[in-house]
Structure formats: structure tokens, C-alpha cells
C-alpha positions as CSV (number, residue, x, y, z in Angstrom):
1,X,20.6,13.3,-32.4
2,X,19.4,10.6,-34.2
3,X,21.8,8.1,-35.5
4,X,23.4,8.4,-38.5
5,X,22.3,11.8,-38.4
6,X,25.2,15.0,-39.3
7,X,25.7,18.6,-38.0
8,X,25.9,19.6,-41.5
9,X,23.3,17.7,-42.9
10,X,20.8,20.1,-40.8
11,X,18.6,23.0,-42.0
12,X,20.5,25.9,-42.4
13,X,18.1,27.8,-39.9
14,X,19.2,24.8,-37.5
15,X,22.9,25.0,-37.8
16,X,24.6,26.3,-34.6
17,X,24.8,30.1,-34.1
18,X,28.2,29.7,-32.1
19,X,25.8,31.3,-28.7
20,X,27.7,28.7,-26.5
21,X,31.0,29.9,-27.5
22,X,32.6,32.8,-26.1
23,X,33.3,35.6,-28.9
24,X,35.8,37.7,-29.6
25,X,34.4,40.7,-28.1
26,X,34.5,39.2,-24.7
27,X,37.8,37.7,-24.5
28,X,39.5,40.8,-25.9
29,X,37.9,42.9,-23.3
30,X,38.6,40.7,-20.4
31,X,42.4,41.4,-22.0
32,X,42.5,44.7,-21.5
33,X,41.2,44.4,-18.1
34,X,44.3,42.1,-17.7
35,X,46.4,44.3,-18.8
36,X,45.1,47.7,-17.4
37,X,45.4,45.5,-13.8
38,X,41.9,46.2,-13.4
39,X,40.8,42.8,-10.7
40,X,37.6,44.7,-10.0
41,X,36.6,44.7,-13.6
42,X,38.0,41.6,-14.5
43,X,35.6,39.8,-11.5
44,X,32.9,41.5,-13.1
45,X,33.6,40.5,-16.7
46,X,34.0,36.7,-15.6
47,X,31.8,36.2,-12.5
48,X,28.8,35.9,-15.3
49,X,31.0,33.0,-17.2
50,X,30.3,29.5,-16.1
51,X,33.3,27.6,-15.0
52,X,33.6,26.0,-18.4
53,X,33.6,29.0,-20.3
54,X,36.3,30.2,-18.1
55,X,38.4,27.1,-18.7
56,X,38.0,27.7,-22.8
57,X,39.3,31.0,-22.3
58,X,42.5,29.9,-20.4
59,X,43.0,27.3,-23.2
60,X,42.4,29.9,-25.7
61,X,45.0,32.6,-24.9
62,X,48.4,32.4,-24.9
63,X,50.7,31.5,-21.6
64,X,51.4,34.7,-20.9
65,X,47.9,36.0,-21.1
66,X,46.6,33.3,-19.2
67,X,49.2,33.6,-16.4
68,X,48.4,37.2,-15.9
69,X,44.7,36.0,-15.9
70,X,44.7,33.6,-13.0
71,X,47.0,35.9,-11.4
72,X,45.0,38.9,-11.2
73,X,41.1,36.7,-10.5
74,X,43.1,35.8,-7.6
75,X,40.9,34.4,-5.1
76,X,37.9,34.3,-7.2
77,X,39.3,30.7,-8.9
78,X,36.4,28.5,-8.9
79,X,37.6,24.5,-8.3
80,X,35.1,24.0,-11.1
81,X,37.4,25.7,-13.5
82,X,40.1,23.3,-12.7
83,X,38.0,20.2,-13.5
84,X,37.0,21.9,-17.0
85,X,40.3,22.5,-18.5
86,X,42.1,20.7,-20.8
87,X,44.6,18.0,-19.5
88,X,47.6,19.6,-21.4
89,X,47.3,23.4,-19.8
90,X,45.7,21.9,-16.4
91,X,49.4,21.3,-14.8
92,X,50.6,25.1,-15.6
93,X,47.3,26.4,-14.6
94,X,47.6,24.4,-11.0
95,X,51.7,25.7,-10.9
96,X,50.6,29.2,-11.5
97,X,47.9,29.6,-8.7
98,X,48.8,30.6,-5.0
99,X,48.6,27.7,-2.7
100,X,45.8,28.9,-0.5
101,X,43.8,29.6,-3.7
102,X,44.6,25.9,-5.0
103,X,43.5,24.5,-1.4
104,X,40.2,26.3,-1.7
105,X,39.3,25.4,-5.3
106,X,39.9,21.5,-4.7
107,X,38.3,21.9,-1.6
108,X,35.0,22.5,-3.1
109,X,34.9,19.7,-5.8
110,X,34.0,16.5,-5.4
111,X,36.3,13.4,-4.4
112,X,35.9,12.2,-8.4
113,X,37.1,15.7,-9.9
114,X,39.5,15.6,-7.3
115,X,41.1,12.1,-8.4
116,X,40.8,13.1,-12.3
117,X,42.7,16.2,-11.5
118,X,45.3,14.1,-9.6
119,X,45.9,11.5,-11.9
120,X,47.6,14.2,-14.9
121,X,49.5,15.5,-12.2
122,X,53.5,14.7,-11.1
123,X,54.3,13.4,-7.5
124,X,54.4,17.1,-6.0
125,X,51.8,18.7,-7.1
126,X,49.8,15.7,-6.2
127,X,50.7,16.1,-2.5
128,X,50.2,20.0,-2.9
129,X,46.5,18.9,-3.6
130,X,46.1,16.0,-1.1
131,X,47.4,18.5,1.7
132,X,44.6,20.9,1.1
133,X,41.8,18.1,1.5
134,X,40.1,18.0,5.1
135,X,41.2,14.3,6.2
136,X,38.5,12.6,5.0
137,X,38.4,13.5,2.0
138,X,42.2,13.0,1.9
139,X,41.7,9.1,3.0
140,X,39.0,8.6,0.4
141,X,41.1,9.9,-2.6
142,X,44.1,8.2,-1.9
143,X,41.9,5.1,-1.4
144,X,40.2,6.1,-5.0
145,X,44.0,6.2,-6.7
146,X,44.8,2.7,-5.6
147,X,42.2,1.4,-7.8
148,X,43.7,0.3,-11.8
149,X,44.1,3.4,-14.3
150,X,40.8,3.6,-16.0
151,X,38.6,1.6,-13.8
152,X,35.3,2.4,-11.5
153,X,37.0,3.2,-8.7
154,X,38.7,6.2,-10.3
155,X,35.5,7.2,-11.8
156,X,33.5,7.7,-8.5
157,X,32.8,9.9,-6.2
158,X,32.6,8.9,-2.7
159,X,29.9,10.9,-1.9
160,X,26.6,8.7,-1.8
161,X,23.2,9.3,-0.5
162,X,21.7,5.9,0.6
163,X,18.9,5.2,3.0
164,X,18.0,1.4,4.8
165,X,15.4,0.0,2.4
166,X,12.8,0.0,4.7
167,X,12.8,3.4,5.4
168,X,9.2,5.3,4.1
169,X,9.6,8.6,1.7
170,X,9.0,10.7,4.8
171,X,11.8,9.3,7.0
172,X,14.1,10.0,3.7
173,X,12.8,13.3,3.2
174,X,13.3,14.7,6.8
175,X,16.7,12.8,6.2
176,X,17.4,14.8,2.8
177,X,15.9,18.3,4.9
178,X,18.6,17.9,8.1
179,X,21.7,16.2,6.1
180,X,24.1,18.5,5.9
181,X,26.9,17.2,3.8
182,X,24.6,16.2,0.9
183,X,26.7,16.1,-2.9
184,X,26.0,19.3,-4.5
185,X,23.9,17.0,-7.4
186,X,22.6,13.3,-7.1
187,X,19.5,11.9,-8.7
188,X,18.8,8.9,-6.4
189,X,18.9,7.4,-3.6
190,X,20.9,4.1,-3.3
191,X,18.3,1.3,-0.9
192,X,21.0,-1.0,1.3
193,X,20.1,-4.1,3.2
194,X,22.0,-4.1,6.6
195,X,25.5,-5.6,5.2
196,X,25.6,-1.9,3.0
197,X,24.7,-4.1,-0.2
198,X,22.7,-2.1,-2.5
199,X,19.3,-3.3,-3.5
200,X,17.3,-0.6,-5.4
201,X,17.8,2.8,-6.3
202,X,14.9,5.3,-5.6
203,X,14.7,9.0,-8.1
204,X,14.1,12.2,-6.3
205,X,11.0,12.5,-8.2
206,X,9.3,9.4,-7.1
207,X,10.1,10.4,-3.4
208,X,9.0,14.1,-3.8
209,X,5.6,12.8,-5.7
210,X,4.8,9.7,-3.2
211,X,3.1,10.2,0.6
212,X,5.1,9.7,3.7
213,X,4.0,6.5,4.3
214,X,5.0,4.7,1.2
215,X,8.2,2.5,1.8
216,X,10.8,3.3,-0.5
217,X,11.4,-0.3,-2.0
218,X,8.2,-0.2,-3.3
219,X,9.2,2.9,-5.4
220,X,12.9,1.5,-6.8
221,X,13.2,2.0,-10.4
222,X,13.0,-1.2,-12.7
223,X,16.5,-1.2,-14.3
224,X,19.2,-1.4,-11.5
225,X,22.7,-1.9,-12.3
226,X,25.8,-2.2,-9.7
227,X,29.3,-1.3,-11.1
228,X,32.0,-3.4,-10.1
229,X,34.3,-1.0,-8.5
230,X,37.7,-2.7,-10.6
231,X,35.3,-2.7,-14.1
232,X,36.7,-0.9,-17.2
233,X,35.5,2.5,-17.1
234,X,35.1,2.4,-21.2
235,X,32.5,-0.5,-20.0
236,X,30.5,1.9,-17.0
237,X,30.1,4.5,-19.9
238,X,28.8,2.0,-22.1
239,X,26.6,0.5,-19.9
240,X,25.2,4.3,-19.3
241,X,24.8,5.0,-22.9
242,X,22.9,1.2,-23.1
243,X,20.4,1.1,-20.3
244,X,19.8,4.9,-20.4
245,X,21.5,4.7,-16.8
246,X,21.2,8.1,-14.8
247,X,23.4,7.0,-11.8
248,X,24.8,3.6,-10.8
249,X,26.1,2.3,-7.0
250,X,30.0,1.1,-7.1
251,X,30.3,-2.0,-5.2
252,X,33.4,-3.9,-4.0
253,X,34.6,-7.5,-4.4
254,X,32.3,-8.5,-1.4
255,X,29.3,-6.1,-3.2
256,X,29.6,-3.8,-0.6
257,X,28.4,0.3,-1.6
258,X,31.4,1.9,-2.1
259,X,31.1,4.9,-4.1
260,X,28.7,6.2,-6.7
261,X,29.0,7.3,-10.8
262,X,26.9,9.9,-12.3
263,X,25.7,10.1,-15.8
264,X,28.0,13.2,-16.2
265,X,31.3,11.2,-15.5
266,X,30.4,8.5,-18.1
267,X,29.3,10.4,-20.7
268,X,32.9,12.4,-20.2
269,X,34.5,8.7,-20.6
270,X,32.4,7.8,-23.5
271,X,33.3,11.7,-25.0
272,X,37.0,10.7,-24.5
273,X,37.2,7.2,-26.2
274,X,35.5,8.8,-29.1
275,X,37.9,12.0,-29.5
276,X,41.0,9.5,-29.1
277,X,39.2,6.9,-31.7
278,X,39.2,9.8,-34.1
279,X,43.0,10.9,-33.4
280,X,44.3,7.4,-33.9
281,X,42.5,6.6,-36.8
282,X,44.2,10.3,-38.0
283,X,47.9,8.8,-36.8
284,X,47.6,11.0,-34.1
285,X,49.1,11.0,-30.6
286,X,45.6,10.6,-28.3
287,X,47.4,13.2,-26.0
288,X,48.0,15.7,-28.9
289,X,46.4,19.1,-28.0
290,X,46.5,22.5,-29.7
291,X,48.8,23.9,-26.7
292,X,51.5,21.4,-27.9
293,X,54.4,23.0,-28.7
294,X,55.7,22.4,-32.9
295,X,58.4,19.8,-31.3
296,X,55.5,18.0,-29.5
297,X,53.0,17.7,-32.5
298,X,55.8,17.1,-34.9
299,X,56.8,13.9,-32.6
300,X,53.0,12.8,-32.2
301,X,52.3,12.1,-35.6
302,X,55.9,11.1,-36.6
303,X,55.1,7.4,-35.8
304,X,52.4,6.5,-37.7
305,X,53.6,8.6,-40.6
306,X,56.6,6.6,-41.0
307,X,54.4,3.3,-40.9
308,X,52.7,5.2,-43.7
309,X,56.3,5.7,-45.8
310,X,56.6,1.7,-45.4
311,X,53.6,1.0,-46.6
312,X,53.8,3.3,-49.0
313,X,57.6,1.3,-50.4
314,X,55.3,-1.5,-50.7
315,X,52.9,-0.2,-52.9
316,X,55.7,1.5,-54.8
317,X,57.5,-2.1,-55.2
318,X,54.4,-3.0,-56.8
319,X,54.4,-0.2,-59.4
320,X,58.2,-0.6,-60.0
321,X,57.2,-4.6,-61.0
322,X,55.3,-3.0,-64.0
323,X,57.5,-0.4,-64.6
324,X,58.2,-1.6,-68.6
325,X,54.6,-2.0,-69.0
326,X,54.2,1.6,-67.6
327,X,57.0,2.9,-69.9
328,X,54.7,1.3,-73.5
329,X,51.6,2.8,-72.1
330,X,51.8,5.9,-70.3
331,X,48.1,6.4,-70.2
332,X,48.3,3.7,-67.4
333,X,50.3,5.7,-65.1
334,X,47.7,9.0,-65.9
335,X,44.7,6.2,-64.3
336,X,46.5,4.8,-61.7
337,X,46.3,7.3,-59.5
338,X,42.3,7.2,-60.1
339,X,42.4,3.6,-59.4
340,X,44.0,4.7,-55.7
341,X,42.2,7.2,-54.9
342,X,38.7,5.5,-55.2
343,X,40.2,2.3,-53.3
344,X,41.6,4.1,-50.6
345,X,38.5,6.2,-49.8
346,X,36.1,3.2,-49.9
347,X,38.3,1.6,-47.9
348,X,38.4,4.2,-45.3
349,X,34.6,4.3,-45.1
350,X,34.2,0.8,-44.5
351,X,37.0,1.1,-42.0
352,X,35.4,3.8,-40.0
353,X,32.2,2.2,-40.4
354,X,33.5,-0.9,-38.6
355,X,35.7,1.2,-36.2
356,X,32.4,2.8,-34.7
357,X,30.7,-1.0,-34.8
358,X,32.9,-2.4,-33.3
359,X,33.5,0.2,-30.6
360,X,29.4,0.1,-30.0
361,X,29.3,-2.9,-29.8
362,X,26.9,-3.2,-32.7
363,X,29.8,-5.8,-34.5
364,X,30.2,-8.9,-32.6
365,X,31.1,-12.5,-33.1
366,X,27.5,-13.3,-33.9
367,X,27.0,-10.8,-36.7
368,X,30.4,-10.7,-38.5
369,X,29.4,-12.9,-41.4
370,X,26.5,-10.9,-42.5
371,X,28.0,-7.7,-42.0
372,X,31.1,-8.9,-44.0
373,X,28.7,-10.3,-46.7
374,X,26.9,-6.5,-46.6
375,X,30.1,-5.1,-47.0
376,X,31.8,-7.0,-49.7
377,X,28.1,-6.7,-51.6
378,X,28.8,-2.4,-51.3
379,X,31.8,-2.7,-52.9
380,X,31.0,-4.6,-55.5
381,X,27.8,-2.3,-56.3
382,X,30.3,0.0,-56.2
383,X,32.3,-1.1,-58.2
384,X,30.4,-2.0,-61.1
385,X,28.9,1.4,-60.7
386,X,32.3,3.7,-60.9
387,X,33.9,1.0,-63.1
388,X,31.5,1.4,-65.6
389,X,31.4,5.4,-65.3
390,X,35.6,4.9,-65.7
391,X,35.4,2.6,-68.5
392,X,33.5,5.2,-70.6
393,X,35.6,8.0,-69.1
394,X,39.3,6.1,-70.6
395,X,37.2,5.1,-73.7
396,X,36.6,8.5,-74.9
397,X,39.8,9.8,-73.3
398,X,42.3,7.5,-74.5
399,X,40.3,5.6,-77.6
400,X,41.6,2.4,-76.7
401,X,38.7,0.1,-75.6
402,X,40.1,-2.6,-74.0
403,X,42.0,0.1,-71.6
404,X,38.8,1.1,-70.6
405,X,37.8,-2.5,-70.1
406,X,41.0,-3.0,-68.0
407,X,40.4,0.0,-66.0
408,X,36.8,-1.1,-65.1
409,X,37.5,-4.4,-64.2
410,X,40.3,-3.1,-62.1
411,X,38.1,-1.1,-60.4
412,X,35.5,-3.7,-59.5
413,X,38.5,-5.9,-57.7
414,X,39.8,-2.1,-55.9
415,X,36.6,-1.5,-54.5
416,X,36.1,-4.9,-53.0
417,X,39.3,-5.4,-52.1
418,X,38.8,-2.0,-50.1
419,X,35.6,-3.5,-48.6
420,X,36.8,-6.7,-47.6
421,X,39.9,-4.9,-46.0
422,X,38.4,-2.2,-44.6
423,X,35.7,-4.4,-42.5
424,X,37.8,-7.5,-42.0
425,X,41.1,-5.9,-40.7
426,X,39.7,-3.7,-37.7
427,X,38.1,-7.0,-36.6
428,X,41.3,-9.3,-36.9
429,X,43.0,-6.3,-34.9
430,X,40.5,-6.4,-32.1
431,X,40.9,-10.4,-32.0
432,X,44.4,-9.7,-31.1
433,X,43.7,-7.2,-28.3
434,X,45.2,-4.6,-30.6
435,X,43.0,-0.9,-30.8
436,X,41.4,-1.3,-34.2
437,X,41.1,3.1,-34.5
438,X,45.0,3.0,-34.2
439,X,46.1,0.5,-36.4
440,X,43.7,0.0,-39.3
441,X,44.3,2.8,-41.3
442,X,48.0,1.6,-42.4
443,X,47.0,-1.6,-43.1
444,X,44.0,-0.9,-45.3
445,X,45.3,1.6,-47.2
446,X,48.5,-1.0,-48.1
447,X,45.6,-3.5,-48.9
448,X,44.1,-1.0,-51.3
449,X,47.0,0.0,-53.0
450,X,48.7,-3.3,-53.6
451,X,45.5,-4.5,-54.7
452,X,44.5,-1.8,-56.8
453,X,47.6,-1.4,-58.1
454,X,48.7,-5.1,-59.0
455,X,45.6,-5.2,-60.4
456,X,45.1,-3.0,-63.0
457,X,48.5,-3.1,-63.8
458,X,48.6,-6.7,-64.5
459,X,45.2,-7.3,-66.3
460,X,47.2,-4.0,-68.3
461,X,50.4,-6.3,-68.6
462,X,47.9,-9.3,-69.7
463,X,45.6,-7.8,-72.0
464,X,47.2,-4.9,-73.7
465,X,50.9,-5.9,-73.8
């Protein structure tokens, strides 16, 4: 999708047809399999279901539904399933399955989906899982979950496919043909010198497509990035996203191979920063979920809603200041709203605007002058645009023409107060290390409304008083 570019801003013969979701007609029957205790037709009604599907129809149906669900598929729980569903059912759906089932479901996913699964999971459950692993895999997962929350090391799977780099494309094929612990998907092969660094990685294409005899080094792709195995894993997924990375070697401190990340598991990263940007820019808990229960949402959004009340006081200190000038002129407090509204919602676009920048990358250090210059330059086009259309709107309303000089003017200074706010506060908050999604929208919606406020009240106070 290009950039910039909207869902809903497509042709309507282009607008999704919902053919990836699963409809009403499916999930009802698989019910009444449930509940008729039918496991033969239920295999048959989900074995055509990819694991994904599967996991939206456990997140879909109510607990007791989805208990009877797993129970009944019995063996027939695909590990694949586990790694699909949401973080906030995944613990009941692990509780509910019979052990041997669990053993063989984690048993078929790779160490990474293992140590995701893991890391949502309390101290016996965890072990539940770790017992079922074959003993190798049990070292390298444990080995995975000392590695920092949220870095490389948690991201990747130990499962690499590496070949000396003077090997020739028909010494790696026969060695692809007779491997027989292979990942179940890779896209390269990671070149190492004899300390296991990595030097080059090598698609599947280019091997399949070259003769025997060509040497592998001479086939490495031209952009070649190792991960730091203790990096940021917000940083891997942009690095994917930036270099149009397909697969990346993890090294460690002494840049020794130690793992592997896929495009997959950094485009899931990238997915997730992005779904919690938009839920703390909302006020909202980044763990919030449609399975919480009322309590759970209710105490998620409490926080930031009570920042809002403050700010809120604040702005309502400022109207009180004016409240005799209110009290001669009570068209003022039929605009003011109007003067609020359009500040606030300019201010929230620049905000998101710079949220997204920032988050991209695009705003940095180097460019923060200009792009505050653009901004400020919106608002007051803006501005002089909407306070113009106002000032003929409370001129013909009201007959009072300097009111709808005070009200235009007032609306110049809202709109690039919004501006200036709305770009300049998310990047004071990421100066100070603090998330700019979960703390700018209190603060530029106060900004708005104390200066929107204060001012058209007090050219009001000045001018018409």
C-alpha cells in the first residue's frame, strides 16, 4: 500500500469482501458440532481452517464454547494455533489442553514461537512447556529467555541453515537434499568463515538457478546485515521494514552466529508497536483486549482519563477567569465550544502526524526545524481559512461585527497554537525518553484549550467589554 494511502479511500469494487474472515455460517456450525459432541465432524469442519483462522475462532466465542472446542479437537491441536492466538486468551487456551496434547503442539513449533509463547506465561506453565521440549531444544530456549525482554535474542529462532563460505552450490544442495532437521521455512543460507562469523547470506533462488560449481560467496546478496543478539527488537523490525531485509543472522558480543530472524517475526514486532501506538494515543492500556473482562477495561482506561479530568480543571479555570465577561455576552459561550473543537482536532492531527514521524524515523534532530516551520505554516493557513469562514458565520449570526472579528482572530492563534503543540510536544516527550503515543494527547489537548480559550475570551474581554 502506498503511503499515505487509506482502506477507505479505495474503489468501492476494491474494498475488502471480508473472504479472509471466517463468517457466521461456519462458526455456528462448528457449534453445533460442539454441542451435538460430534469430534468426527468437528475435525472435518476445522482440518480445512489454517491455524490462524482457528485461533480467531477461539478468540471469537465465548469461554465456555471455546473450552468445549479444544476439548472435543482433542489431539488434533495444531502448535500453530497456539502461536496465532491472542496473548489475553493464550494462557486459558494452554490450561485447558491435556498435557500430552500441549507437549505435542510445542513440540512442533519453532524455538522462537516457543519463547513468545513462554514469555505471557506464569512460572508453571512455563515449566509445563519446557518439560515437553526434547533437550535441545529445552537448552536453547532457556538460553533464548536469558536474553533482555524485547531484544534479538528473544526474537530468534535457533534454527539456522549455514554452510562454510567456500562451499560450491552443489556441495550445499546435496547438503539441503540429506539434512534432515532443516526449519520448516528459511530463505537463505547464512556463509561463516571458520570462527562461525557470518560473512554473506546466499537466497534459495540463486543456489537453485546457479551450476554446481559456482562458489557460494560469489552469489551473496549485496545488502547484508547482522543483528546484535542484545539489539532492541523495535530496531530489528525497523531495520527489516528499511533495507527490505528478508532474513538476518543474530550474532553475539564476540559476532559469533547465534540464531537467525525471519521477515515474519519482525514484521509481527513492527505490527505490535503500531497497534500499542494507536491504544496509547487512545489512553488505552497496550494490553487491553476485547476478552477483558468490564473490571479490566474499566481499570485500563481509568488512568489516562483522570489525566484528562485534570487537564480538563485547567481549562475550566480558564473559562471561570472570564466568567463576568461570559455572563454580558452569552453569544461567547455559544462559540467557545467552536473555538475547541477546531483546536483540538488540528491539534490531534499534527500530533499523530508527528507520532507516526517520529516512530519512522522520518522526524529526527536534523529535520525538526523545517518540519516545525511546515507545521506552524498549516495552521496558520488554516487558520486564516476557518477564521474567515467563522467570522462571516458570527457576523450574520450574532450582528455584532467585531465578535466576528474576535472570533476569527481567535481562531488564527487556536489553530497554530494546535500546530505548534501538536508537533513540538511528542518531540520534547521523546527527548526525555518518554513514549510520545502515550503522553501527547493530554498535553496537547490542555495546550489547545487554554490557548484557545484564553484567547478568544480575552481579545472578547479587550475588544467588546
Amino acid at each position: 500500500m502506498a503511503e499515505g494511502e487509506d482502506l477507505m479511500d479505495r474503489p468501492a469494487d476494491t474494498q475488502s469482501d471480508g473472504r479472509y474472515n471466517l463468517d457466521r455460517r461456519t462458526i455456528a456450525t462448528i457449534l453445533e458440532a460442539v454441542q451435538a459432541g460430534d469430534a468426527a465432524l468437528l475435525t472435518e469442519l476445522m482440518e480445512p481452517l489454517h491455524p490462524a483462522d482457528i485461533a480467531d475462532l477461539l478468540e471469537q466465542i465465548n469461554s465456555n464454547d471455546r473450552r468445549a472446542v479444544i476439548e472435543l479437537y482433542g489431539l488434533e491441536f495444531d502448535g500453530d494455533i497456539l502461536s496465532e492466538l491472542d496473548e489475553s486468551i493464550r494462557e486459558d487456551v494452554i490450561a485447558i489442553l491435556n498435557p500430552q496434547v500441549l507437549a505435542d503442539a510445542v513440540r512442533e513449533l519453532d524455538s522462537d514461537d516457543v519463547v513468545d509463547l513462554l514469555e505471557d506465561l506464569d512460572a508453571p506453565q512455563q515449566g509445563a512447556i519446557l518439560d515437553a521440549l526434547e533437550d535441545a531444544d529445552r537448552v536453547a530456549v532457556q538460553q533464548a529467555m536469558t536474553y533482555p525482554e524485547y531484544s534479538a535474542g528473544r526474537l530468534m529462532q535457533r534454527e539456522v541453515v549455514m554452510a562454510p563460505e567456500h562451499w560450491t552450490v552443489g556441495e550445499a544442495i546435496d547438503y539441503l537434499r540429506n539434512s534432515e532437521d532443516l526449519p520448516d521455512q528459511f530463505y537463505h543460507m547464512v556463509l561463516v568463515d571458520p570462527r562461525l562469523h557470518p560473512v554473506g547470506n546466499v537466497t534459495l533462488g540463486k543456489i537453485m538457478r546457479s551450476r554446481r560449481d559456482v562458489v557460494l560467496r560469489d552469489i551473496t546478496e549485496e545488502v547484508f546485515h547482522t543483528i546484535p543478539v542484545t539489539q532492541y527488537d523495535g530496531d530489528v523490525a525497523y531495520a527489516f521494514n528499511q533495507y527490505h531485509l528478508i532474513s538476518a543472522p543474530v550474532v553475539d558480543d564476540h559476532g559469533r552466529l547465534v540464531g537467525i530472524i525471519t521477515i515474519d517475526d519482525a514484521m509481527a514486532v513492527l505490527d505490535e508497536e503500531h497497534e500499542e501506538d494507536i491504544l496509547r494515543m487512545a489512553g488505552v492500556s497496550e494490553d487491553a483486549s476485547l476478552s477483558d473482562t468490564i473490571l479490566e477495561a474499566a481499570r485500563g482506561r481509568a488512568v489516562w482519563l483522570f489525566v484528562n479530568l485534570l487537564t480538563a480543571i485547567l481549562a475550566s479555570l480558564v473559562i471561570d477567569a472570564f466568567a463576568e465577561t461570559i455572563n454580558q455576552m452569552v453569544a461567547l459561550a455559544v462559540l467557545m465550544p467552536i473555538v475547541a473543537s477546531m483546536g483540538g482536532n488540528a491539534g490531534t492531527q499534527t500530533m499523530t502526524v508527528a507520532v507516526r514521524a517520529i516512530a519512522t524515523r522520518d522526524l529526527t534532530g536534523q529535520n525538526a526545524a523545517r518540519v516545525i516551520r511546515r507545521e506552524v505554516a498549516v495552521g496558520a493557513l488554516n487558520g486564516v481559512v476557518f477564521g474567515f469562514l467563522m467570522a462571516l458565520v458570527a457576523g450574520f449570526w450574532f450582528g455584532v461585527p467585531m465578535l466576528a472579528v474576535v472570533i476569527g482572530v481567535a481562531m488564527l492563534l487556536t489553530q497554530v497554537a494546535a500546530a505548534l503543540g501538536g508537533i513540538v510536544i511528542p518531540m520534547a516527550l521523546e527527548r526525555l525518553k518518554i513514549d510520545p503515543a502515550l503522553a501527547s494527547g493530554p498535553f496537547v489537548t490542555t495546550v489547545t484549550d487554554v490557548v484557545g480559550f484564553f484567547a478568544f475570551l480575552g481579545l472578547a474581554a479587550a475588544v467588546l467589554m
